[in-house]
SEGUKE-958064 format. One record per atom (N, C-alpha, C): residue in one letter; x, y, z. Coordinates in pm, whole numbers, padded with zeros to 5 digits, always signed. Layout:
BEGIN
AXYZ;...
This chain:
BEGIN
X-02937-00517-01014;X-02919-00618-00910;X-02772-00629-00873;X-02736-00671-00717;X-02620-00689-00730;X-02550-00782-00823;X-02401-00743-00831;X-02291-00835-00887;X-02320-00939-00880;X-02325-01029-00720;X-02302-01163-00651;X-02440-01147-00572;X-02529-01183-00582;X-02644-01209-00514;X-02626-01251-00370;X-02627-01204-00269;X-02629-01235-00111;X-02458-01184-00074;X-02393-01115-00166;X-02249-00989-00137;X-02338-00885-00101;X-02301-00851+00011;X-02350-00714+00052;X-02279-00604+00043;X-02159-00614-00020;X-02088-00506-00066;X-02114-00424-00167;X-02161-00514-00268;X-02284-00484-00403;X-02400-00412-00347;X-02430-00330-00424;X-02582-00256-00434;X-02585-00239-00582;X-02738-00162-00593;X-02769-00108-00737;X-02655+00011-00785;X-02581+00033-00704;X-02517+00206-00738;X-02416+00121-00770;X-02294+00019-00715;X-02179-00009-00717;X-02099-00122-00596;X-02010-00094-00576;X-01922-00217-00473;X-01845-00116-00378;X-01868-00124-00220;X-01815-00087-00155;X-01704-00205-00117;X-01617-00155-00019;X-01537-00206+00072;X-01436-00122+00155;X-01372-00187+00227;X-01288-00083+00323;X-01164-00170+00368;X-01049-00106+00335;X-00915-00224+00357;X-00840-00143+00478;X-00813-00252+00624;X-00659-00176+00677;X-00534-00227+00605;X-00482-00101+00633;X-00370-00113+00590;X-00257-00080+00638;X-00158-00167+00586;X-00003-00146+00666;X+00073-00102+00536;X+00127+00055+00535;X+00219+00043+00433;X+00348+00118+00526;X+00474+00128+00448;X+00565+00178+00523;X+00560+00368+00610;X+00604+00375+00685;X+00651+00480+00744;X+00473+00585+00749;X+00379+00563+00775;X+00294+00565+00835;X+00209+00529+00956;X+00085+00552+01024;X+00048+00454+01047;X-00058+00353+01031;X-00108+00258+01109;X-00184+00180+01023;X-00326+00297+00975;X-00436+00271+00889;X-00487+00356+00823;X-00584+00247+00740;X-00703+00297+00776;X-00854+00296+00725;X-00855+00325+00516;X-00844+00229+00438;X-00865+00292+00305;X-00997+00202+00240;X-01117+00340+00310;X-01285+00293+00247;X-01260+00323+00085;X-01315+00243+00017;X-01346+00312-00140;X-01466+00268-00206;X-01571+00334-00284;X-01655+00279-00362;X-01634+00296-00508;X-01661+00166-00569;X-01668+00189-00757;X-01785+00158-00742;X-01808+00220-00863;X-01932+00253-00969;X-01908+00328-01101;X-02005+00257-01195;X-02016+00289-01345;X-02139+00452-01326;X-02212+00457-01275;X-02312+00512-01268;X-02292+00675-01173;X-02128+00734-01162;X-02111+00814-01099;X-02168+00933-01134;X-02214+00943-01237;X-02277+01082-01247;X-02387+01084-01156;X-02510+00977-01103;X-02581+00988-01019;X-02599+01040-00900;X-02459+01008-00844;X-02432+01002-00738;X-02431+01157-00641;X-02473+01192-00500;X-02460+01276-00501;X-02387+01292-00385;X-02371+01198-00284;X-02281+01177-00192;X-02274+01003-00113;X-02131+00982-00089;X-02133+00851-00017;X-02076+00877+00143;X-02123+00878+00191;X-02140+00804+00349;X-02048+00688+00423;X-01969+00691+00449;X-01945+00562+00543;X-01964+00608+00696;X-02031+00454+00755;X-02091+00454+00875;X-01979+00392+00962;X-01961+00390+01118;X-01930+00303+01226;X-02053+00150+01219;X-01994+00060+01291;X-02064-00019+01314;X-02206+00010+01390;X-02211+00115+01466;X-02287+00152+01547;X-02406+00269+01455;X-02362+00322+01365;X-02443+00346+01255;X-02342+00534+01274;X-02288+00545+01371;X-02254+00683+01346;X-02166+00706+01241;X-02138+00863+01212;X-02044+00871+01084;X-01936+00833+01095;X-01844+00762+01042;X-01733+00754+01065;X-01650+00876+00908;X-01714+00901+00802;X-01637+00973+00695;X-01729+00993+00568;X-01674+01105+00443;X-01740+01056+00350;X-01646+01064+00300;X-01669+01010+00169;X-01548+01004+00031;X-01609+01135-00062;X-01473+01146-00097;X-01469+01297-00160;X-01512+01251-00287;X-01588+01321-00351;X-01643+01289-00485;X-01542+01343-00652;X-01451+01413-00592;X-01343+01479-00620;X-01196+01396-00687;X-01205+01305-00565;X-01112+01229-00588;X-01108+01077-00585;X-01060+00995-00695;X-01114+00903-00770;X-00956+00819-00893;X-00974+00751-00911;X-00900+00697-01025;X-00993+00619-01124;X-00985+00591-01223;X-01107+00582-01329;X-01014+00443-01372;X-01154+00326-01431;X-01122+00201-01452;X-01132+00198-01578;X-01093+00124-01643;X-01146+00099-01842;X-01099-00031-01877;X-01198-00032-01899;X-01210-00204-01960;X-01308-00214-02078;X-01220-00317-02133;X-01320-00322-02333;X-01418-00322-02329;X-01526-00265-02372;X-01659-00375-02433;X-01711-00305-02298;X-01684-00257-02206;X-01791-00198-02067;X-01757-00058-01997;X-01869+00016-01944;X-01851+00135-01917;X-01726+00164-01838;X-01697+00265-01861;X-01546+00327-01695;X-01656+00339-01580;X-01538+00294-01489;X-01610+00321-01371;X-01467+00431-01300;X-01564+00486-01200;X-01494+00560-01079;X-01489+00460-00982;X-01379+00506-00904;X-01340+00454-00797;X-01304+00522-00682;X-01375+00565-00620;X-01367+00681-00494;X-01322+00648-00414;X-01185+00699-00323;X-01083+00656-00267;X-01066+00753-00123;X-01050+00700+00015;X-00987+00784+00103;X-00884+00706+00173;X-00778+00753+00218;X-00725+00708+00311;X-00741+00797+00469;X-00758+00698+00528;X-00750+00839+00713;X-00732+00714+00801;X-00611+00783+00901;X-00562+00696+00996;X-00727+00625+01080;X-00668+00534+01134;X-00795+00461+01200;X-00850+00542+01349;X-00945+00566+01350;X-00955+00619+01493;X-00924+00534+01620;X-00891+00587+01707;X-00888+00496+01864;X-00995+00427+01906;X-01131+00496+01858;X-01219+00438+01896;X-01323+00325+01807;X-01247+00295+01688;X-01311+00221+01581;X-01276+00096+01610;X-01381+00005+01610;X-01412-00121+01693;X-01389-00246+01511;X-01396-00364+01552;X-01472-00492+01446;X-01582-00456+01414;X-01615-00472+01297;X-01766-00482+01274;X-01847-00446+01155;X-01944-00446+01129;X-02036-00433+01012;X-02000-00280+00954;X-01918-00246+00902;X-01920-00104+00807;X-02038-00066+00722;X-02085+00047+00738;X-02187+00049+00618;X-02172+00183+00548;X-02206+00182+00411;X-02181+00304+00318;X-02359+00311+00290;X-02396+00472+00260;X-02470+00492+00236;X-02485+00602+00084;X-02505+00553-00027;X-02487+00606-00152;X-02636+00712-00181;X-02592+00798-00181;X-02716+00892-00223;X-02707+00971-00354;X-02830+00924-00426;X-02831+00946-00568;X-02890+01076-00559;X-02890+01144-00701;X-02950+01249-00729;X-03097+01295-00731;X-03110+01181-00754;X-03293+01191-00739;X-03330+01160-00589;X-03236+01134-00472;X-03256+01107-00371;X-03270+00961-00297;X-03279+00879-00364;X-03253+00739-00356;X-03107+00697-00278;X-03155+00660-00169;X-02985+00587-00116;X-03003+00430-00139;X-02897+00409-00181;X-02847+00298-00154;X-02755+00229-00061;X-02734+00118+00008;X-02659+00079+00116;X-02625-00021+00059;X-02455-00063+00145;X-02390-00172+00087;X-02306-00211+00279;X-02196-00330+00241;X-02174-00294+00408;X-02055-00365+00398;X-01963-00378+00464;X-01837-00521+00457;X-01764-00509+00643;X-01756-00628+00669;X-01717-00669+00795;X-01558-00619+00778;X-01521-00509+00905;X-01397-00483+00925;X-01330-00541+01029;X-01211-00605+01047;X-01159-00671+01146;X-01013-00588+01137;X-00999-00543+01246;X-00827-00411+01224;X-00728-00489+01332;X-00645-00541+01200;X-00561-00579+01289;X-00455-00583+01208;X-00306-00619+01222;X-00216-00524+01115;X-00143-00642+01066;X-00106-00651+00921;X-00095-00752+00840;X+00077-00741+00827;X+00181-00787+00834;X+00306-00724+00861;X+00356-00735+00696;X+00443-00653+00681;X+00496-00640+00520;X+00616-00735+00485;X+00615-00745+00368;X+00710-00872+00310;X+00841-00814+00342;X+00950-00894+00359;X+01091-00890+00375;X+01144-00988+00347;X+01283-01027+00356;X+01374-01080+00279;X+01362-01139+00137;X+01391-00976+00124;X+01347-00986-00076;X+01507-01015-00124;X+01465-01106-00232;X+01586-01133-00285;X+01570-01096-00493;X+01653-01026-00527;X+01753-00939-00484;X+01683-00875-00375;X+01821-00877-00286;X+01862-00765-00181;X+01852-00623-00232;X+01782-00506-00125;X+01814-00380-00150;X+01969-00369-00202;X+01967-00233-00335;X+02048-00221-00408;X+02200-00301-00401;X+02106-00472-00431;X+02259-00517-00470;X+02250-00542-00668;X+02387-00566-00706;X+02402-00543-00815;X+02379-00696-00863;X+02401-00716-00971;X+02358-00846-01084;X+02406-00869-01163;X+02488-00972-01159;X+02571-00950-01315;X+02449-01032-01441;X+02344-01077-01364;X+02297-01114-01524;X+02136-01108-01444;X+02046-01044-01583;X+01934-01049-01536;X+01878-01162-01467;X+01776-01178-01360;X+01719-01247-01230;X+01610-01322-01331;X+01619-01463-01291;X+01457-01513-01355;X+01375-01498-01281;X+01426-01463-01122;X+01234-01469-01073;X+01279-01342-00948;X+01176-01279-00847;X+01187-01231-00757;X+01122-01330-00660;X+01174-01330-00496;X+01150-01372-00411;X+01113-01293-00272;X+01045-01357-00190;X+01064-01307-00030;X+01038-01416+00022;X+01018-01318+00195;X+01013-01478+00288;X+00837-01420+00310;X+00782-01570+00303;X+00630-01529+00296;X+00585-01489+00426;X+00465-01409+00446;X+00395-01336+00504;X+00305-01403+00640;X+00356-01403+00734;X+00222-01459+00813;X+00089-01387+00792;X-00005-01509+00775;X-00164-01430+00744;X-00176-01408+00628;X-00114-01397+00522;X-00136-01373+00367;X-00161-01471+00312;X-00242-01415+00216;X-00291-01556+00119;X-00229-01515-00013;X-00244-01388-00096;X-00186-01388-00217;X-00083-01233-00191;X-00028-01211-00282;X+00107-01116-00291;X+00055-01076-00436;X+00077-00917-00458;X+00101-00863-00595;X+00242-00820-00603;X+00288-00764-00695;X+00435-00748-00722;X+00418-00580-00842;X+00498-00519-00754;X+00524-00366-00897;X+00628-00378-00924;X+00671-00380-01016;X+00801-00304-01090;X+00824-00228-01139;X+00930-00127-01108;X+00942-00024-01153;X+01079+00013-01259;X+01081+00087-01320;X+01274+00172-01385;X+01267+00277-01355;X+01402+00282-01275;X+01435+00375-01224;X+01549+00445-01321;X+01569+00427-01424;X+01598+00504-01549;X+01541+00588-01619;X+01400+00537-01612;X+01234+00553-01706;X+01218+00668-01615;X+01192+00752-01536;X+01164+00829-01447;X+01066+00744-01352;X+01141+00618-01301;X+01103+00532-01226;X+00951+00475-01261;X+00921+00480-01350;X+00766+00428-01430;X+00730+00313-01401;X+00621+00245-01362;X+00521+00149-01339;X+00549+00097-01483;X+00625-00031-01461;X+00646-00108-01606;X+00590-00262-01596;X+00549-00318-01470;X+00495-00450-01454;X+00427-00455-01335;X+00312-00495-01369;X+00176-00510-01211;X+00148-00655-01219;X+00191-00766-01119;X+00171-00909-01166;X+00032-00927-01125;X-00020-01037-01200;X-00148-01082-01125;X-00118-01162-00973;X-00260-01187-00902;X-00250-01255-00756;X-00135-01343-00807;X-00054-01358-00689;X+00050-01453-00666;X+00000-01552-00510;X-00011-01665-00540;X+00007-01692-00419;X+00110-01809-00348;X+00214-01806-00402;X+00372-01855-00338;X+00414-01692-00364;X+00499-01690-00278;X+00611-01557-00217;X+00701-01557-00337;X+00664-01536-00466;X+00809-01500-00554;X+00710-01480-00715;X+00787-01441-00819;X+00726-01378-00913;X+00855-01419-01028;X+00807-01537-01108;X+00909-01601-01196;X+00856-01455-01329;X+00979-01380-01352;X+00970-01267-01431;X+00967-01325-01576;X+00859-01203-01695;X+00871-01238-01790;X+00970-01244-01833;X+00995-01305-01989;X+01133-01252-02020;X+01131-01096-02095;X+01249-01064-02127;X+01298-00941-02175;X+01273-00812-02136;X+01170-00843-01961;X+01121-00698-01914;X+01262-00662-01788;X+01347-00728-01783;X+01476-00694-01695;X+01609-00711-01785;X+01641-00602-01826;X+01735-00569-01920;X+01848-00501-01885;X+02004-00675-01893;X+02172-00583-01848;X+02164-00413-01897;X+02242-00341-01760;X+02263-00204-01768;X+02128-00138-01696;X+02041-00208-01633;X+01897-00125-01592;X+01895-00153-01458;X+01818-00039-01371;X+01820-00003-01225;X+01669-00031-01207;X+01647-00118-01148;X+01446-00107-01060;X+01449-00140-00974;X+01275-00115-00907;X+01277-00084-00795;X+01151-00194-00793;X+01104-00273-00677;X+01015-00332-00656;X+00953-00332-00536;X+00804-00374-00565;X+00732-00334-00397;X+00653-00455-00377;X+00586-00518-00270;X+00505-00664-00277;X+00418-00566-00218;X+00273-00599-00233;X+00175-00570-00176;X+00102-00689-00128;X+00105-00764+00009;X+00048-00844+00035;X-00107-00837+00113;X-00171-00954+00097;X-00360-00921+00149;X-00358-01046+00209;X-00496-01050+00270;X-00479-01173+00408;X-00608-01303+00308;X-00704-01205+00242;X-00780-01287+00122;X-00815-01190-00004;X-00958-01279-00085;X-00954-01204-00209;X-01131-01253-00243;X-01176-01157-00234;X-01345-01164-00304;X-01401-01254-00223;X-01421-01198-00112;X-01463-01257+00009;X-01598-01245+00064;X-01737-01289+00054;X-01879-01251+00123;X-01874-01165+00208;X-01730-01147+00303;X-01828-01068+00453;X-01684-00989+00423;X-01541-01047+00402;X-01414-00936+00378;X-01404-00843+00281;X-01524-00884+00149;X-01480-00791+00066;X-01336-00843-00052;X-01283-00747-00120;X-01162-00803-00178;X-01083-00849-00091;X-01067-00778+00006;X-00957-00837+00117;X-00981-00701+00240;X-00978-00750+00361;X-00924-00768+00468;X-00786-00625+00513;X-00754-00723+00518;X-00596-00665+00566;X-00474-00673+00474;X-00395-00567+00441;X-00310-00532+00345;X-00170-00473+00365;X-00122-00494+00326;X+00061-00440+00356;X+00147-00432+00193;X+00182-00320+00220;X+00288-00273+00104;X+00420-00325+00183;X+00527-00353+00086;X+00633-00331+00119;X+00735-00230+00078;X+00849-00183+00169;X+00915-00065+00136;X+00987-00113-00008;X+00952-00011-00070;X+01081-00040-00225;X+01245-00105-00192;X+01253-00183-00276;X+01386-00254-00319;X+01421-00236-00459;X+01580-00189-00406;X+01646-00160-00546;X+01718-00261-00609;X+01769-00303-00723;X+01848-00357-00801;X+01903-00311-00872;X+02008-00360-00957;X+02099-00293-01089;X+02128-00456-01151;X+02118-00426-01253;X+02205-00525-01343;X+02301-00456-01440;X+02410-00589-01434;X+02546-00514-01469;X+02504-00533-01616;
């Protein structure tokens, strides 16, 4: 049964959805993805136009894998492709076809319209610090409801060292001892317009922001 009873993003196979997105030096861009625990079944997924024609499928190929305690991994089947000219609002639908031949359908309301990316981050691109920062800031987002935050070291061979949970004020009061005098990082906001939404899905509309550097002295 589904997840959420009357989410139509849920089916028996897994959770569709489909996010636009604004990230830097691209352009805006269509990213459909389905998870599911049950990928070995699977034998192809489908996404539709509102109008029922094809709009793509997801490569079965390519994927990032979930793990969590105590419950199966799931796949997470991922595309990105610029938006077409001719892709309208409207009812998206994925069509999951199992091995034994069984499809399943799931669907989420797309609305394309472009979510603008965070700026005036403070620290400022590569300014220096004489003492580690207690929090990061920006100026908040028209249309956003929550903000994630990456951090990176750019010492580390720039490594993914902090993924915050939803934020929803524009700033990220840092743990302690993960910004350490003598260290260079880099940070990105990823902002969304909502979150686990009946007809949006996780969210809607999405924007990365371009990396910002720091140093502390």
């Amino acid at each position: 049964m589904a997840a959420r009873p009357g989410d139509e993003h849920y089916n028996m196979a897994g959770f569709f959805d489909i996010h636009v997105c604004n990230w830097p030096d691209r352009p805006l861009f269509f990213m459909p993805l389905f998870s599911t625990a049950g990928y070995k079944d699977i034998l192809e997924i489908e996404i539709l136009y509102p109008d029922n024609s094809l709009l793509t499928r997801l490569d079965l190929a390519s994927y990032r894998t979930v793990e969590k305690r105590d419950q199966p991994d799931k796949r997470v089947f991922i595309k990105q492709l610029d938006i077409p000219a001719d892709a309208r609002d409207g009812w998206y639908t994925a069509n999951i076809t199992l091995n034994n031949g069984k499809v399943h359908r799931a669907r989420d309301y797309v609305i394309i319209d472009r979510l603008a990316r965070a700026s005036e981050q403070t620290p400022a691109d590569e300014q220096e610090l004489p003492t580690t920062p207690a929090k990061l800031s920006w100026k908040a987002v028209p249309g956003a409801a929550f903000y994630q935050v990456f951090i990176r070291d750019q010492w580390d061979n720039n490594s993914l060292i902090y993924t915050s949970s939803l934020l929803v004020d524009p700033e990220l009061v840092l743990p302690e001892d993960l910004i350490e005098p003598g260290g260079r990082y880099t940070w990105t906001i990823h902002a969304r317009d909502t979150n686990e939404d009946f007809r949006l899905g996780d969210f809607n509309q999405g924007s990365m922001s371009k990396p910002v550097s720091f140093s502390v002295q």
